[in-house]
N, C-alpha and C positions, 0 to 999 in steps of 0.2 A: 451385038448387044452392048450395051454402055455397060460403066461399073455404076454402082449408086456410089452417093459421095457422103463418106465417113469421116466424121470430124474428128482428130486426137485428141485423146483424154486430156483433159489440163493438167497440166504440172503444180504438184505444191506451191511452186514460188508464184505461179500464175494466180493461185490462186489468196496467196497471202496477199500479195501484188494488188488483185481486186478488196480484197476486205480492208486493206489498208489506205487505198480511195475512197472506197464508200464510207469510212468513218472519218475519214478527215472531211468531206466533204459535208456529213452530217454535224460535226464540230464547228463546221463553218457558216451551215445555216442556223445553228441555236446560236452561233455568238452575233449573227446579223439580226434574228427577230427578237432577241432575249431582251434588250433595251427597249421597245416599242410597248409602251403601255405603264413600264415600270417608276413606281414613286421608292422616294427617300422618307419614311416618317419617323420625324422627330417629337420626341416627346419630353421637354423642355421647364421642369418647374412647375408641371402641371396643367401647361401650355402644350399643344400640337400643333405642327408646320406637315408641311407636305411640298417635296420638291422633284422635281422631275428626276430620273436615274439616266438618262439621255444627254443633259444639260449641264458639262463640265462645269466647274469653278470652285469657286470658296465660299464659303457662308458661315456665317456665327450665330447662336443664339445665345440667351441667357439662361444661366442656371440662379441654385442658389445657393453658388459663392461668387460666380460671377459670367465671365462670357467664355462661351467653349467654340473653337472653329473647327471646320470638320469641310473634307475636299471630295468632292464628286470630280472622277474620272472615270472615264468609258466606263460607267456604268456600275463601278467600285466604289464606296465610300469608306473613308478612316477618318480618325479626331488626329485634327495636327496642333491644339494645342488647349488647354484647357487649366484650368487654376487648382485641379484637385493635389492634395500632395503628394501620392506618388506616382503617376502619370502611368498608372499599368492601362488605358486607355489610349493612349498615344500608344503604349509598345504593343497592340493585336494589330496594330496593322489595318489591312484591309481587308473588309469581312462584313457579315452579311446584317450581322446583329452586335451595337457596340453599345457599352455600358458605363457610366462612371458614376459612380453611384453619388461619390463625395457632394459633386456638383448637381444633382438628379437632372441627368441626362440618358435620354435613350435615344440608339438610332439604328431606327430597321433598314433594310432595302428589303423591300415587298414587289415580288412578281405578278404581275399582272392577272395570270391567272390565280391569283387567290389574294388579290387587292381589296374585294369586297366581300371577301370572309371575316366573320367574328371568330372562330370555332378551330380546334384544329382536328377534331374526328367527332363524329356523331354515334352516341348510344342509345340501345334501345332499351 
């Protein structure tokens, strides 16, 4: 008569092992679909632009004290350079929501999935 065949218990590290694939690999599919769909909106003077979050480069618009440029990289946007006086808009970096007030400038990165929301919860 055979044995049946019993599989050993996993070991801790086997199984750290496994969760720490499966999250890296899940990290890997939200940063490959995360750009697919998503705009940059600029809100400029009272003017709006809309630019892809996919689409490296540099761009300027106008405010109103003058011209602000701001860098779309993989998918990140920051202000690199702008006329207001104390430039705490250049120092956030990159980030999801930038503001400089001096110059009225705004500039979202908006996800796809909630690209054509007005609202950000609904009450009843």
């Amino acid at each position: 008569m055979k044995k049946p065949f019993l599989r050993p218990a996993p070991k801790p590290a086997d199984v750290f092992i496994f969760v720490l694939v499966l999250a890296l690999a899940l990290f890997l599919l939200k940063g490959t679909f995360s750009l697919r769909g998503d705009i940059v909106r600029v809100t400029a003077n009272g003017t709006e632009y809309e630019f892809s979050a996919a689409e490296d480069g540099v761009f300027s618009v106008k405010g109103a004290l003058g011209t602000t440029q701001f860098e779309i990289k993989d998918g990140r946007v920051r202000i690199i350079s702008s006329p207001c006086p104390n430039k705490t808009c250049i120092a956030l970096g990159f980030s999801d929501t930038l503001v400089c007030l001096p110059n009225n400038v705004i500039i979202q990165r908006i996800s796809s999935a909630h690209g054509d929301e007005d609202f950000d919860a609904i009450a009843q």
